[in-house]
N, C-alpha and C positions, 0 to 999 in steps of 0.2 A: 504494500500500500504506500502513496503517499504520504505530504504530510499531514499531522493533524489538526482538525480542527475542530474548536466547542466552539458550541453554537446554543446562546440561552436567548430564549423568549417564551413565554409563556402562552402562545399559539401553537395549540396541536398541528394544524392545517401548516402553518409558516415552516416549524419544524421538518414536517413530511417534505414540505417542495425542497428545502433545502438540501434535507439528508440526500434524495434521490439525485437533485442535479448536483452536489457536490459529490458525492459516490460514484457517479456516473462519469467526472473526470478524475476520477484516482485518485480523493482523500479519503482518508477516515475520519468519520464524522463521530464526537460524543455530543449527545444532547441533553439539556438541563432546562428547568421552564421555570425558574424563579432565581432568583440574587443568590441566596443561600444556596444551593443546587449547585450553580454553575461555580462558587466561590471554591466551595470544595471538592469542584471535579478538576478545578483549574490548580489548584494546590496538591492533589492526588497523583499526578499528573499532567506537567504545563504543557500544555500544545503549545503546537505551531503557531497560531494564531485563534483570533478569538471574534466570533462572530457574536454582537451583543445587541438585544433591543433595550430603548430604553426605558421601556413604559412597563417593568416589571411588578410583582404584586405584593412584595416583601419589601423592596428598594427601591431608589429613581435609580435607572442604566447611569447613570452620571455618577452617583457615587460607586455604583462598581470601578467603573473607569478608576478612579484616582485608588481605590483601594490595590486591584492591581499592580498600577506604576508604583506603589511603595516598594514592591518587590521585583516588578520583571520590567521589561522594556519589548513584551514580543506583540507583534504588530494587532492594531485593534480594528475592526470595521463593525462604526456601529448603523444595524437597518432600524429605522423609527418610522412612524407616522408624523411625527413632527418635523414640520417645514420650515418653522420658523429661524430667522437667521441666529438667532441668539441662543435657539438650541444647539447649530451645528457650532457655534464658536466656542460656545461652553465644553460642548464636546471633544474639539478639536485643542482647545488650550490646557483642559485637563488630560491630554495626551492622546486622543485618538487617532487615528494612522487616515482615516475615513470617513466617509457618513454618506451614507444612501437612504433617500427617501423612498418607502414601499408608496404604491407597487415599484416592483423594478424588472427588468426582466434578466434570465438569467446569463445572455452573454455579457450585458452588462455586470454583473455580479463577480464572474466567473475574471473578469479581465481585472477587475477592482483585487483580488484574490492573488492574481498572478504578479499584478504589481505589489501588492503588501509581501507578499511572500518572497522578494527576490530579493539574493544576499545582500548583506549591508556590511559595507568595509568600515572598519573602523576607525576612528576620523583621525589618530593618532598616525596610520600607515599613507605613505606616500601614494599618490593616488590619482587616475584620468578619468574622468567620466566620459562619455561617447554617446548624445542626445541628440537623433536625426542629423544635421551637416554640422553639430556642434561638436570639438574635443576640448574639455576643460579640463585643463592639469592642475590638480589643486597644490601639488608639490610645486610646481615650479611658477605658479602666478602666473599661466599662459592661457589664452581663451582663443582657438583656431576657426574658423568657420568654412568649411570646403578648402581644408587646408591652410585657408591667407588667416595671419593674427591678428584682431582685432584688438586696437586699442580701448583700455577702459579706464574709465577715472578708480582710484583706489575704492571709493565706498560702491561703484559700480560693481566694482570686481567682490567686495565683501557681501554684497547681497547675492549675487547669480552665484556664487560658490555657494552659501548659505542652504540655497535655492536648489545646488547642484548634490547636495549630499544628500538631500531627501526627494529623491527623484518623482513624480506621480504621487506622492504628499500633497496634500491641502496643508497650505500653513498659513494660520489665519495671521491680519493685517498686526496685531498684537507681540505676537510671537518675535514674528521681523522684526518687528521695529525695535523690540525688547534687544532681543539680540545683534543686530547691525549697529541700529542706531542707540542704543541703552535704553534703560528705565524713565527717563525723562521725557523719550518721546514717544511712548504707546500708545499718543493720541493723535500723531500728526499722520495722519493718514494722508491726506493730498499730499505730504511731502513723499511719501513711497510712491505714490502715483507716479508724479513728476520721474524720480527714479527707473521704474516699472517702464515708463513710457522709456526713457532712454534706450532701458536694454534690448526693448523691442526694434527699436529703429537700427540700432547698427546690429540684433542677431536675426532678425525674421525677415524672409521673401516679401511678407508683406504685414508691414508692420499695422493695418489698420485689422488684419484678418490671426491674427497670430495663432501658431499650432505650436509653440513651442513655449511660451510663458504664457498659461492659460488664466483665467477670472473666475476663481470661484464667486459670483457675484454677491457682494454684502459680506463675505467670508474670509476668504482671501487669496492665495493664490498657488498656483504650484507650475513644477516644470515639467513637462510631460515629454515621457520617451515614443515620437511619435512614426507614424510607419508610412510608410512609401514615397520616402525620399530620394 
């Protein structure tokens, strides 16, 4: 088998679609339908990754989240019924890898899985990432695009590396700014914009259509490994 994956929601019916269309691409699946369930199958046991609702009967999924990350770091994708933007931020800033709104369908699902699931170097080892016509060497502070180097201003260069370690990540607008820009500016969000817009102009084909720094909109943004370049 694959690897694994728990999967807690407290939908029979949710559970079954899952188990089957995730079994059906080669993982094993454990299933849990409440906080407490899934807490101690996840500590029994840590999977691969963790498929989480957050509208559980015992907890709110949000504080699973952070109970978790006290202990692991392994990738989270939470499905909810909730749309609202300040559910996925809440989500995403207490450490979740994801957030899929139900319904969803399952190649969607299935690609959100293969991207959370794909090794993750660790940020101390010298390192190139390779993103559609992008190779960004994080060792040596080089950013190529079809080969030609592209010049970037320094804080250019600290946010797309940021950007470049958590590839297909949603990283909300917070996060960034926390960490590029520090703690004092978690609120200037048009200033990342202004940024954001930079790096699309000198890395995208078409900087008004972008495939490669995408908008999670109202949430914030990620770098997607994108295909038929």
């Amino acid at each position: 088998m694959g690897s694994r994956i728990l999967v807690v929601d407290d939908e029979p019916q949710i559970r079954k679609f899952l188990r089957i269309s995730l079994s059906a691409n080669g993982y094993e699946v454990t299933e849990a339908d409440s906080a407490a369930a899934g807490l101690a199958a996840f500590r029994a046991q840590p999977p691969d990754l963790l498929v989480l609702d957050l509208g559980l009967p015992d907890m709110d999924g949000q504080e699973v989240i952070s109970t978790v990350r006290e202990t692991s770091d392994l990738p989270i994708i939470v499905l909810s019924v909730r749309a609202q933007e300040q559910d996925k931020v809440e989500a995403l800033d207490r450490g979740a890898n994801d957030y899929v709104v139900k319904p969803f369908g399952v190649a969607e699902l299935m690609a959100r899985v293969r991207a959370s699931l794909r090794p993750r170097t660790p940020k101390d080892v010298a390192e190139a990432v390779e993103i559609g016509p992008l190779r960004i060497d994080l060792d040596r502070l080089v950013v190529t695009r079809r080969d030609e180097e592209i010049h970037l201003s320094r804080k250019e260069w600290d946010l797309l590396a940021f950007l470049a370690r958590r590839p297909d990540h949603v990283l909300t607008h917070k996060l960034i700014l926390k960490e590029v820009w520090g703690p004092a500016h978690v609120e200037d969000t048009a200033y990342l914009r202004v940024y954001i817009n930079q790096l699309r102009q000198k890395l995208e084909d078409d900087p008004t259509r972008p495939r490669l720094i995408v908008t999670d909109q109202g949430v914030g943004y990620r770098l997607k490994r994108g295909e038929g370049y």
